[in-house]
C-alpha positions in Angstrom: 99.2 116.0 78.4 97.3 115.4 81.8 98.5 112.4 83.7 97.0 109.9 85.9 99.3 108.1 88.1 98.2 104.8 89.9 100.6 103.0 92.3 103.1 105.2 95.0 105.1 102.5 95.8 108.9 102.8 96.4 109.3 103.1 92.6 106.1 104.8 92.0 106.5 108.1 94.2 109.7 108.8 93.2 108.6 108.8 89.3 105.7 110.9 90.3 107.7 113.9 91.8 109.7 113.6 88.8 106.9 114.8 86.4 105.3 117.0 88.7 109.3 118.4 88.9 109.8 118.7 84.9 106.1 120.6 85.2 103.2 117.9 83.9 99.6 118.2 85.3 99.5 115.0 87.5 96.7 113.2 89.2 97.4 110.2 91.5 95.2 107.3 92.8 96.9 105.1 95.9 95.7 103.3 98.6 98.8 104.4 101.2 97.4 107.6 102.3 100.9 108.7 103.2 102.2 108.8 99.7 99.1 110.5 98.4 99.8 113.6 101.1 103.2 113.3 100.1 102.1 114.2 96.6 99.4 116.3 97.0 101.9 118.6 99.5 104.0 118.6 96.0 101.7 119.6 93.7 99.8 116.3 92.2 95.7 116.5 93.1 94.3 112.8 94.0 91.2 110.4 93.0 89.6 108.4 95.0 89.4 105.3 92.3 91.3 104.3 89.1 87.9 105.4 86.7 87.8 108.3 88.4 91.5 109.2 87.7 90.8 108.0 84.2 87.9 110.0 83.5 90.3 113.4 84.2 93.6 112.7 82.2 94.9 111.6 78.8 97.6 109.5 79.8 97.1 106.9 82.7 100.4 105.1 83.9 100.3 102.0 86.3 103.2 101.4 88.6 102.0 98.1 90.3 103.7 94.8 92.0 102.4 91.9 89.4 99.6 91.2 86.3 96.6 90.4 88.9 97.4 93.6 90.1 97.4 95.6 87.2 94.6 93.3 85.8 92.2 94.7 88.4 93.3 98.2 88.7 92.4 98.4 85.0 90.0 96.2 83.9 88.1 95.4 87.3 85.7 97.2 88.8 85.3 101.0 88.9 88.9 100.3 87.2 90.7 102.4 83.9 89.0 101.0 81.4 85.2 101.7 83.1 87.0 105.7 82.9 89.0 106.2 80.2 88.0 108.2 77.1 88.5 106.5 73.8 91.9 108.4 72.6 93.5 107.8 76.2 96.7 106.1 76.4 97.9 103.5 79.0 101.4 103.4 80.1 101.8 100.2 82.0 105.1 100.6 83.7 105.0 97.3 86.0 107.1 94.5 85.5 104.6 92.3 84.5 104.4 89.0 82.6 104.4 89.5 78.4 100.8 87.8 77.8 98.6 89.5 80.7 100.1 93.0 78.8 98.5 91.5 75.5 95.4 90.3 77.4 94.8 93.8 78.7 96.1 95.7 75.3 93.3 93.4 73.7 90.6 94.6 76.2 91.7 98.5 76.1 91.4 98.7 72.5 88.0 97.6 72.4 86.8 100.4 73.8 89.3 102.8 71.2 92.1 102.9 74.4 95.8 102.5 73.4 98.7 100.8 75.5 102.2 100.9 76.0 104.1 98.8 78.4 107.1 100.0 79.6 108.4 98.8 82.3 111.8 100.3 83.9 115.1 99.1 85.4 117.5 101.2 87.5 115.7 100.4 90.9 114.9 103.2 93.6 117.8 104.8 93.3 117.6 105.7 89.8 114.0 106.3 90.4 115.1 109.1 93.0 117.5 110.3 90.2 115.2 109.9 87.2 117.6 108.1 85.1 115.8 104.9 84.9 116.1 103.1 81.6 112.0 102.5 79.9 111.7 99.4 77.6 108.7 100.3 75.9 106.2 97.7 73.8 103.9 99.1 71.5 102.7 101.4 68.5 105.6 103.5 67.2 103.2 106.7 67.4 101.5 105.7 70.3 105.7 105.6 71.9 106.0 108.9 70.2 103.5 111.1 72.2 104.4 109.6 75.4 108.8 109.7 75.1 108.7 113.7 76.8 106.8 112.2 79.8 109.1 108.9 80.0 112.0 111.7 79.7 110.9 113.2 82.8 111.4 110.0 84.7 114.1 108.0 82.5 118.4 108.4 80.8 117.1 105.9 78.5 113.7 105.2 76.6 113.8 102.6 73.6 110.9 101.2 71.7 111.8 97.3 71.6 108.8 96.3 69.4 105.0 95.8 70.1 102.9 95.4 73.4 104.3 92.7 74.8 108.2 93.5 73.6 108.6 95.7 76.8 107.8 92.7 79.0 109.7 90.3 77.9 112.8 93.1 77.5 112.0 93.7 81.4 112.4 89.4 81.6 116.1 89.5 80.1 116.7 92.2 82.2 116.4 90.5 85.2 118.0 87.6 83.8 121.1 89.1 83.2 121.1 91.3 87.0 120.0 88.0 88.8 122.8 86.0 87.8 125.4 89.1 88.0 124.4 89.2 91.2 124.7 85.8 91.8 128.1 85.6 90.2 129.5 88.4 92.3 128.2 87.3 95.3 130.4 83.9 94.8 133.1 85.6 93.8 133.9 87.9 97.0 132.8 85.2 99.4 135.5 83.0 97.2 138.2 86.2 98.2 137.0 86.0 101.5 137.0 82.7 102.1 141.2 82.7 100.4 142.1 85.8 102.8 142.1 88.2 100.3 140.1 91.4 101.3 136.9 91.4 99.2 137.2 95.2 98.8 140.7 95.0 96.9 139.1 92.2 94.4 136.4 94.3 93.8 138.8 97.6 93.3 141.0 95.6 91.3 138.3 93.5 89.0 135.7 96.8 88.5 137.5 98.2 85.7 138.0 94.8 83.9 135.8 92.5 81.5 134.1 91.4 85.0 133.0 94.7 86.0 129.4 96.0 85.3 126.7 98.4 86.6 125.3 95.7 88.6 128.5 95.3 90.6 129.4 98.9 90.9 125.9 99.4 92.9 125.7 95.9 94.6 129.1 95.0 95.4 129.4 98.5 98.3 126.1 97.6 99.2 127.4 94.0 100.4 130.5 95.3 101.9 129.0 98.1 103.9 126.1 95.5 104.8 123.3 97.8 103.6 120.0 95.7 102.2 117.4 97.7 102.8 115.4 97.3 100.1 116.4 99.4 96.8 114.5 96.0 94.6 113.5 93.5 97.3 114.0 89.8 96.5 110.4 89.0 96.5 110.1 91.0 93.8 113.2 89.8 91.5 111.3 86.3 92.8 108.3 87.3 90.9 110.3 88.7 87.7 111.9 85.0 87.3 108.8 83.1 87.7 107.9 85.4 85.2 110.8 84.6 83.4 110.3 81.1 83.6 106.8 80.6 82.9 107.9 82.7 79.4 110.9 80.4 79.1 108.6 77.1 79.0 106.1 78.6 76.1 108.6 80.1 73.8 111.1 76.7 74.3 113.8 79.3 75.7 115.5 77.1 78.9 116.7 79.2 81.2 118.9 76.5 83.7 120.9 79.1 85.7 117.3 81.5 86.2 116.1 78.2 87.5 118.9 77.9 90.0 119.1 81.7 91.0 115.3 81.6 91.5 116.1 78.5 94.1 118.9 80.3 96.1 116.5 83.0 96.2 113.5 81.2 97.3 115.9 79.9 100.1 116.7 83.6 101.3 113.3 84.2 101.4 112.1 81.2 103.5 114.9 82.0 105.9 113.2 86.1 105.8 114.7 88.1 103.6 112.1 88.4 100.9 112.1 92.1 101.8 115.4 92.2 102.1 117.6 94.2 98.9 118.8 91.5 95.9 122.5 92.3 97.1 121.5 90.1 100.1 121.7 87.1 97.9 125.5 87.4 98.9 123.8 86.2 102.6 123.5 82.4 100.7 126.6 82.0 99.7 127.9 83.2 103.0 126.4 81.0 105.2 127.4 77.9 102.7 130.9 79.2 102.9 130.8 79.7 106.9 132.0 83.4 106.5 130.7 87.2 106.4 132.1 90.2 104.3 133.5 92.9 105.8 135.2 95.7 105.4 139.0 95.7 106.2 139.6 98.0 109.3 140.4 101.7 108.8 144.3 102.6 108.5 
């Protein structure tokens, strides 16, 4: 299966040297130059425009910020669907909100084009690593054909139900590693804030009901004061509002989203939107007048 890759973002690229590692035919379409150099030093060949990527492969996967995004890169102008041969497959691995993936399923199988989405969790580093986890919406032999190239990039790939199901999987997601975050953040600035060395808590409270994924990779990051980006908050931002907006048509409320989406609007007025989730410890901080750190070498 040839694949067309569109978006080489800092999810995107990683992803792409993936498949081009476990041997697939790849073609990518960016408008960073650097990346598409990058790629085509590694092994990928570029197109200058979505419908001409389309027009050359059998599988096209987006990798984009938001729906408007995607929306235009495949049904705009001189976008997929203007390309794509009836039979082609769309693998829309965004995080995007549940209805514009219907909307643009609807307008791809028009024209005899199937979707998937599937977006991913795991962030860059398990981009890098290709270990992310797919949640995939759509036809059960569409997911089929299309599991040994989510392989290539993924430790985990699970059907959750039709186009659409992979969105609002992606939602609950984010949900749940928002308010992990948030919890953990509170919690060491709480240590800190008693005297007790955040780095014992978190040694002593990992292995425990508490602990998680989401504090074994967030909880070093705030202790070592690392957030460059791995998942910046104005993305996780944009994943809520998502979120929300889904929570207010399917009656779902979501009150501690809501609040987690306020502390991090606050983070990103004061100009951390680009700043790594983990920052979201940088609220609580200033609230509680302190600052992790690391206890001194012995």
């Amino acid at each position: 299966m040839k694949i067309g890759f569109i978006g080489l973002g800092i999810m995107g690229k990683p992803m792409c040297r993936n498949l081009l590692k476990a041997g697939h035919q790849l073609v990518v379409c960016s408008r960073t130059k650097s990346s598409l150099d990058e790629l085509i030093a590694a092994g990928a060949t570029a197109a200058s425009t979505p419908r001409e990527l389309a027009a050359e492969v059998d599988l096209v996967i987006t990798m984009l910020p938001n729906s408007p995004e995607v929306k235009e890169v495949i049904l705009g102008p001189n976008g997929v669907l203007e390309g794509a041969r009836p039979g082609s497959i769309v693998a829309d691995m965004s995080s995007i909100a549940p209805l514009a993936s219907q909307q643009i399923a609807a307008s791809l199988v028009e024209k005899g084009i199937e979707m998937l989405d599937a977006p991913v969790s795991g962030g860059q580093p398990k981009a890098i690593e290709g270990t992310l986890s797919v949640m995939v919406g759509g036809k059960q032999e569409i997911f089929d054909r299309c599991v040994p190239v989510f392989q290539a990039m993924a430790a985990s790939v699970v059907r959750v139900g039709d186009v659409g199901a992979g969105n609002v999987t992606k939602l609950a997601n984010q949900v749940v590693v928002a308010l992990n975050i948030a919890a953990l953040s509170e919690a060491m600035v709480l240590a800190a804030k008693a005297g007790v060395e955040p780095e014992l808590v978190y040694q002593a409270i990992r292995g425990g009901l508490a602990g998680s994924t989401v504090m074994d990779a967030k909880a070093p990051l705030m202790l070592d004061r690392k957030f460059d980006p791995g998942f910046r908050i104005s993305l996780h931002i944009k994943d809520l509002a998502n979120a929300l907006d889904t929570s207010h048509d399917v009656g779902a409320p979501l009150p501690l989203t809501a609040a987690v989406m306020e502390i991090m609007q606050g983070l990103k007025v004061d100009g951390l939107g680009d700043s790594d989730h983990s920052a979201l410890i940088r609220y609580f901080e200033k609230q509680a007048k302190i600052e992790l750190k690391r206890p001194p070498a012995r």
